[in-house]
MOPAC internal coordinates of N, CA, C and O (Angstrom, degrees):
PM7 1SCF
backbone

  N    0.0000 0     0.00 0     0.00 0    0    0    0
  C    1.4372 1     0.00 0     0.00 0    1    0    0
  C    1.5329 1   111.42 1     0.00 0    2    1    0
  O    1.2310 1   129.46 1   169.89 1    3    2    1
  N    1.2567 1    99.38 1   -10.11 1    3    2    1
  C    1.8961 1    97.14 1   179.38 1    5    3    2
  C    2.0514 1   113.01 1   -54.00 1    6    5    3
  O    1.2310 1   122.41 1   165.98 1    7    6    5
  N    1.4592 1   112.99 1   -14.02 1    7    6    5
  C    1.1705 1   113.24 1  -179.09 1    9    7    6
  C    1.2194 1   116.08 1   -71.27 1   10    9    7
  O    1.2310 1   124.69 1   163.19 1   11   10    9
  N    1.5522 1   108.60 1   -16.81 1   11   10    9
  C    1.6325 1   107.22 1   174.43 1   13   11   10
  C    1.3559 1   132.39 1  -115.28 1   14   13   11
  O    1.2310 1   128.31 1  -161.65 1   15   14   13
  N    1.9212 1   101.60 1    18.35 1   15   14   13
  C    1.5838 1   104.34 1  -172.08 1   17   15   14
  C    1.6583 1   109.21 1   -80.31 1   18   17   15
  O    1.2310 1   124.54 1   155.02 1   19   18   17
  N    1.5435 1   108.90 1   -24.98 1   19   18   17
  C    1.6029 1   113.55 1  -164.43 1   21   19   18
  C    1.4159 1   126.83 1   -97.59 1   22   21   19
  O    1.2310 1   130.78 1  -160.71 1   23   22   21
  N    1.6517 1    96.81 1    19.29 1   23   22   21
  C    1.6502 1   113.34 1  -165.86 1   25   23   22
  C    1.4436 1   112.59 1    93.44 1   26   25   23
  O    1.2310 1   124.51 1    -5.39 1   27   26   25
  N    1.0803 1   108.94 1   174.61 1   27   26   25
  C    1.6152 1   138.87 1  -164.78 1   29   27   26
  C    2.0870 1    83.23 1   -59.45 1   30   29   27
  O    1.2310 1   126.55 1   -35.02 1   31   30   29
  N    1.5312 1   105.01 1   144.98 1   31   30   29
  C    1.7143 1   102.50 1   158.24 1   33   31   30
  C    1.1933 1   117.73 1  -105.45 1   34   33   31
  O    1.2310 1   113.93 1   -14.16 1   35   34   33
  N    1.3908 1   129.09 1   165.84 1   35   34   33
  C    1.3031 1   121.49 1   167.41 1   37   35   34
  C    1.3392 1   121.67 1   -78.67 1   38   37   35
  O    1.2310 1   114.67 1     1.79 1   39   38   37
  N    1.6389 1   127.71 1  -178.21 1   39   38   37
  C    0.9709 1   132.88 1  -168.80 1   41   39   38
  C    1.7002 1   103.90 1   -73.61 1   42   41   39
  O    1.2310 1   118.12 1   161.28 1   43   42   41
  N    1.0567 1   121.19 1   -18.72 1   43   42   41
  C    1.9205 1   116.94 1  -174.70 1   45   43   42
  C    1.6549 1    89.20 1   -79.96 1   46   45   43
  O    1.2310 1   121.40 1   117.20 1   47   46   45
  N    1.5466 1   114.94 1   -62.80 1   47   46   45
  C    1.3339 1   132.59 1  -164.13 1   49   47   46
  C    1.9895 1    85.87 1   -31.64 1   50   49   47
  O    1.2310 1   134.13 1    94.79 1   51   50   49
  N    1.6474 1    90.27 1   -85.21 1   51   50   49
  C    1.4037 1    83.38 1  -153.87 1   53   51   50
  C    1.4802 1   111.18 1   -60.87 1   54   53   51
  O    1.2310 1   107.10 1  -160.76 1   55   54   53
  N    1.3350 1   141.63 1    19.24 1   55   54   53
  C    1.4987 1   143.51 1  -176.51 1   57   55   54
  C    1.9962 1    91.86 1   -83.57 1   58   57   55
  O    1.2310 1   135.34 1   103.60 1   59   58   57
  N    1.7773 1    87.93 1   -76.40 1   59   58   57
  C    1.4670 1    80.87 1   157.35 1   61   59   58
  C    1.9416 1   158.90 1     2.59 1   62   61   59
  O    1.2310 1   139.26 1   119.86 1   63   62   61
  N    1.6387 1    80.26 1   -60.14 1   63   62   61
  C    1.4892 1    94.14 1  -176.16 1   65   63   62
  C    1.3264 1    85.99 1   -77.04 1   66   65   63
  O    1.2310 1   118.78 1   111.99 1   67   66   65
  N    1.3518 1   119.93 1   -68.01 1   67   66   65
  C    1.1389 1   117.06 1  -166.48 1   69   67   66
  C    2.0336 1   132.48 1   -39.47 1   70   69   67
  O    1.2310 1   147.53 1   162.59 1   71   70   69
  N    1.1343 1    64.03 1   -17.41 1   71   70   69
  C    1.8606 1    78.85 1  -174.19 1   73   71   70
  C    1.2971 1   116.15 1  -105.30 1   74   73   71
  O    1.2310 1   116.14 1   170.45 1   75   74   73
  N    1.9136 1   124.94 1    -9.55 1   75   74   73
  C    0.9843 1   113.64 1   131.71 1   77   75   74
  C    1.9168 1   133.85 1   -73.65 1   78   77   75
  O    1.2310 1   119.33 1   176.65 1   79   78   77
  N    1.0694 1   118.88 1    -3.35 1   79   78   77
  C    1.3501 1   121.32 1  -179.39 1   81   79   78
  C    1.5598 1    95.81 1    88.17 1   82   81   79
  O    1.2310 1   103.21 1  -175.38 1   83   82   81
  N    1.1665 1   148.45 1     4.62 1   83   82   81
  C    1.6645 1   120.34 1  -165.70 1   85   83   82
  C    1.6055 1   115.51 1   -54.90 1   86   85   83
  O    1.2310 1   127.75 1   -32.48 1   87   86   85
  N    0.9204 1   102.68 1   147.52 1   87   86   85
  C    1.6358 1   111.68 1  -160.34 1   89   87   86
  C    1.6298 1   105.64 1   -72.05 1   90   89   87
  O    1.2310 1   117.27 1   -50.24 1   91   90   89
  N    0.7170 1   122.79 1   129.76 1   91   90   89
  C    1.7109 1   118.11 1  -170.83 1   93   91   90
  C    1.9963 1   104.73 1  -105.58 1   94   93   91
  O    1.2310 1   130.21 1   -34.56 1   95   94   93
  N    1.2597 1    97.92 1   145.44 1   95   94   93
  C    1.9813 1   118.32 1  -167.83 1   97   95   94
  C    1.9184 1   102.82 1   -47.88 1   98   97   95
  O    1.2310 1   114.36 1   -91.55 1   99   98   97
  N    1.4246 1   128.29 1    88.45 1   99   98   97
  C    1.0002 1   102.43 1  -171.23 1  101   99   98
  C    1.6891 1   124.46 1   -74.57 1  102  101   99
  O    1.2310 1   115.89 1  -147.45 1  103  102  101
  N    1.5032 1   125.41 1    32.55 1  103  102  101
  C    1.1773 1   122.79 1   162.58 1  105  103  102
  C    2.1104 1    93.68 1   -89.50 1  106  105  103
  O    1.2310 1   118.75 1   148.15 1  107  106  105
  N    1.4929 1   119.98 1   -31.85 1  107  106  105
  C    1.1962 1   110.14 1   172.39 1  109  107  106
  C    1.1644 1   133.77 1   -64.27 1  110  109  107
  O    1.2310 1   120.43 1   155.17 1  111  110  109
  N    1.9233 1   116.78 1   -24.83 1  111  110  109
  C    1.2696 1   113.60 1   165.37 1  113  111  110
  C    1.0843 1   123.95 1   -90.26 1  114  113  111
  O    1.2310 1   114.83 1   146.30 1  115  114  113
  N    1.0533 1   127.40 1   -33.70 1  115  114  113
  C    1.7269 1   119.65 1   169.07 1  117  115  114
  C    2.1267 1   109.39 1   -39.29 1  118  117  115
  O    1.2310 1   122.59 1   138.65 1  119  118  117
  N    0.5408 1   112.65 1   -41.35 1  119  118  117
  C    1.5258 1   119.75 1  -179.97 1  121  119  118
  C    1.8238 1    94.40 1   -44.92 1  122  121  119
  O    1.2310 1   121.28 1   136.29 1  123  122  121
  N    1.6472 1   115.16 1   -43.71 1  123  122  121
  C    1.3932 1   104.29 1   178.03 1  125  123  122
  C    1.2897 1   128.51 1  -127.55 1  126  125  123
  O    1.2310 1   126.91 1  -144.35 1  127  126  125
  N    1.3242 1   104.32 1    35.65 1  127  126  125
  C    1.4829 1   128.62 1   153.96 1  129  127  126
  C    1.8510 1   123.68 1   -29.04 1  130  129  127
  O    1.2310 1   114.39 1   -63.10 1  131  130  129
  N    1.2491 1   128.23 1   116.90 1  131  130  129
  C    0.9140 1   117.69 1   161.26 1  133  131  130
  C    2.0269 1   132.68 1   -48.53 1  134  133  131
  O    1.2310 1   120.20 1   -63.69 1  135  134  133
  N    1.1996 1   117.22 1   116.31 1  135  134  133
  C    1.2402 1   105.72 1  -160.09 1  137  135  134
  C    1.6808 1    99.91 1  -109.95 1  138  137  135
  O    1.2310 1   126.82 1   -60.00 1  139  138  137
  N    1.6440 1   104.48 1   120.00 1  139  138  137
  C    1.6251 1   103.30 1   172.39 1  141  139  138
  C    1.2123 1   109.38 1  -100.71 1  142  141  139
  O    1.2310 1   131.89 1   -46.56 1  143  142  141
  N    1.6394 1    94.66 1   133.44 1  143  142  141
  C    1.4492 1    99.11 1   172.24 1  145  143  142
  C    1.6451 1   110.27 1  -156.96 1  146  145  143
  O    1.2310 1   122.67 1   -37.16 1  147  146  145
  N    1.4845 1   112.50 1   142.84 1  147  146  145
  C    1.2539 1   108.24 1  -179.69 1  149  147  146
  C    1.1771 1   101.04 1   114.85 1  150  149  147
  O    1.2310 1   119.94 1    45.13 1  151  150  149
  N    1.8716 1   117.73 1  -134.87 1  151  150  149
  C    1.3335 1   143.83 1   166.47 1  153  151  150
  C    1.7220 1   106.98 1   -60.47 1  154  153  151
  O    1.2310 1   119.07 1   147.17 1  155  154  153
  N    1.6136 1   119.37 1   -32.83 1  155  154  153
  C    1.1311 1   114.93 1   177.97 1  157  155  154
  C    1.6399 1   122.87 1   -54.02 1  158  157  155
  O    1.2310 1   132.43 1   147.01 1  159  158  157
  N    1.2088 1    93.59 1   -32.99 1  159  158  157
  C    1.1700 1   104.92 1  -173.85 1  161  159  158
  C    1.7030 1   130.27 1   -44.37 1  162  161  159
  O    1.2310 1   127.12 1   132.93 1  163  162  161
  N    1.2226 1   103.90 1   -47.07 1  163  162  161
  C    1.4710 1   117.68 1   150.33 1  165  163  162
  C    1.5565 1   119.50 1   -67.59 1  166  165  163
  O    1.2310 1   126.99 1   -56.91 1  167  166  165
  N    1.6434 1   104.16 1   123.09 1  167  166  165
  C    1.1538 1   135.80 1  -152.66 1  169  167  166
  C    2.0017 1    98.33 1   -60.69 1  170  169  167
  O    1.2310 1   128.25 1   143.09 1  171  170  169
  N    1.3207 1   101.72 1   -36.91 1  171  170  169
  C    1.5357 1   126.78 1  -178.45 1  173  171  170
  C    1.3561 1   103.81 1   -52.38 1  174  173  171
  O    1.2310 1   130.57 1   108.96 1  175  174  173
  N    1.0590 1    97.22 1   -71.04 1  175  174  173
  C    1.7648 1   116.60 1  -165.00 1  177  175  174
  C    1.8601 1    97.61 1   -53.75 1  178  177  175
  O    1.2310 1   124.25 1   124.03 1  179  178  177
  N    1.6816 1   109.44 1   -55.97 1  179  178  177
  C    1.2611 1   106.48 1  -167.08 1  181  179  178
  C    1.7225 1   109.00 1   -64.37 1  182  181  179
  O    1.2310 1   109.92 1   131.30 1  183  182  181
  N    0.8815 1   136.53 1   -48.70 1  183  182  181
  C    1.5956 1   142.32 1   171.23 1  185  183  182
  C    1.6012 1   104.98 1   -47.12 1  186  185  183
  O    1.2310 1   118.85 1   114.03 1  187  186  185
  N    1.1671 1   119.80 1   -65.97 1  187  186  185
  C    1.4818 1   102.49 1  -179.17 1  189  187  186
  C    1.6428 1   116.47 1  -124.88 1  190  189  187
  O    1.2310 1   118.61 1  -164.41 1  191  190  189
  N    1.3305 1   120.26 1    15.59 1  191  190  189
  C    1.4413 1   116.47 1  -173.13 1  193  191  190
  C    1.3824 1   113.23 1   -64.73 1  194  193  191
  O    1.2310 1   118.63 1   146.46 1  195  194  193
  N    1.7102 1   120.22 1   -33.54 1  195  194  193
  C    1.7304 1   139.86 1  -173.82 1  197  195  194
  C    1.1073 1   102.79 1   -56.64 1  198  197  195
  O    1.2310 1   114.94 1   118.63 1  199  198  197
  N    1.3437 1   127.19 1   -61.37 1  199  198  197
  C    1.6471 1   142.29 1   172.61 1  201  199  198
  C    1.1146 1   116.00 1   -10.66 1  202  201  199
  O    1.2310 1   117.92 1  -102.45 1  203  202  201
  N    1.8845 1   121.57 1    77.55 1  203  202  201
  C    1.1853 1   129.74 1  -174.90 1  205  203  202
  C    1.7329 1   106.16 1   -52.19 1  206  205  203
  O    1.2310 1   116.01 1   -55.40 1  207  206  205
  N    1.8011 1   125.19 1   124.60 1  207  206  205
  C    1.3835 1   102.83 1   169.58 1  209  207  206
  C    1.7494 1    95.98 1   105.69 1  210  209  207
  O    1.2310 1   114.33 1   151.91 1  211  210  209
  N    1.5208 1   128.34 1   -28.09 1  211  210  209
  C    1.0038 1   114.03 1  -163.80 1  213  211  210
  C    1.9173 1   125.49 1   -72.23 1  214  213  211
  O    1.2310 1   129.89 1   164.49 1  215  214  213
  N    1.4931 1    98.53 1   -15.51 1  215  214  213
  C    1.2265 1   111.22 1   167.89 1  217  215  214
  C    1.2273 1   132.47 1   -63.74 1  218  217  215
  O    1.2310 1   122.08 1   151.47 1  219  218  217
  N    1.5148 1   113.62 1   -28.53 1  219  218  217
  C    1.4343 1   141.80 1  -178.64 1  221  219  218
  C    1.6349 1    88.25 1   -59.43 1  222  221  219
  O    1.2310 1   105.95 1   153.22 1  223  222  221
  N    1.1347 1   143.68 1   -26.78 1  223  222  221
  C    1.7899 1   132.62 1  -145.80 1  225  223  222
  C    2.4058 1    81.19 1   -95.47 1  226  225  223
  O    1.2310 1   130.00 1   175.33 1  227  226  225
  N    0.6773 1    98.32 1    -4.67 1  227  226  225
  C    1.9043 1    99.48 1  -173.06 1  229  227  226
  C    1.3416 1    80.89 1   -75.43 1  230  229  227
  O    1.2310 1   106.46 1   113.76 1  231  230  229
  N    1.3393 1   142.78 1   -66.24 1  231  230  229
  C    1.7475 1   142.01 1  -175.02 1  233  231  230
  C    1.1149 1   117.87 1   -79.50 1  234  233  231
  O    1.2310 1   114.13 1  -149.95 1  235  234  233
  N    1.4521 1   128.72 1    30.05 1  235  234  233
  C    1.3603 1   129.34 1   177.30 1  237  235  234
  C    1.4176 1   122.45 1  -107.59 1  238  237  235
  O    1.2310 1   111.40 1   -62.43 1  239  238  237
  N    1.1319 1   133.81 1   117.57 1  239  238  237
  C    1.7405 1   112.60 1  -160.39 1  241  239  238
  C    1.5066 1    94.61 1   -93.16 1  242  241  239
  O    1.2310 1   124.47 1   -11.90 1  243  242  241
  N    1.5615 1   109.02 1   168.10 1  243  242  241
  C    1.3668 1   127.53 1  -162.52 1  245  243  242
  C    1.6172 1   103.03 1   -62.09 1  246  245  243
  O    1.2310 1   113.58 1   159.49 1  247  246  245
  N    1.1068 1   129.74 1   -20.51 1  247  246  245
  C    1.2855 1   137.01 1   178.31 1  249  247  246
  C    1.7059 1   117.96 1   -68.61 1  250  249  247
  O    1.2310 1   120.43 1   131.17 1  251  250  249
  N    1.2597 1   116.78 1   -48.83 1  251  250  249
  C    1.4950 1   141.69 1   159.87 1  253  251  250
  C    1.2531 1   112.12 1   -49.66 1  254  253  251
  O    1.2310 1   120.70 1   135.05 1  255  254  253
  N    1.3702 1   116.27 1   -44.95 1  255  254  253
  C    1.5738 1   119.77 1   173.46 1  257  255  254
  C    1.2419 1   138.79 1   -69.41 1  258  257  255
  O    1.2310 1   120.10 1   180.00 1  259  258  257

């Protein structure tokens, strides 16, 4: 949590942290955890279900592809 005692960082600062890896408080990251639920839930759907357009590839012949 020391990243948030001295005010807001800048964009290098926090590039930085990030690019050393420092390990971040995991009661602080869970707070922004990706949460699946629903349709996400299936591993399928979440990997490529978002893929605006991706249905369109069912009418595409092997040539197009």
């Amino acid at each position: 949590m020391d990243l948030y005692t001295s005010g807001p960082l800048t964009k290098s600062e926090l590039l930085n942290r990030i690019a050393d890896g420092l390990p971040v408080d995991p009661n602080f990251a869970k707070k922004f955890r990706i949460k699946r639920a629903g349709k996400d839930k299936n591993d399928i759907f979440w990997a490529v279900g978002k893929i605006h357009g991706l249905e369109n590839l069912a009418f595409a012949t092997p040539e197009e592809i």
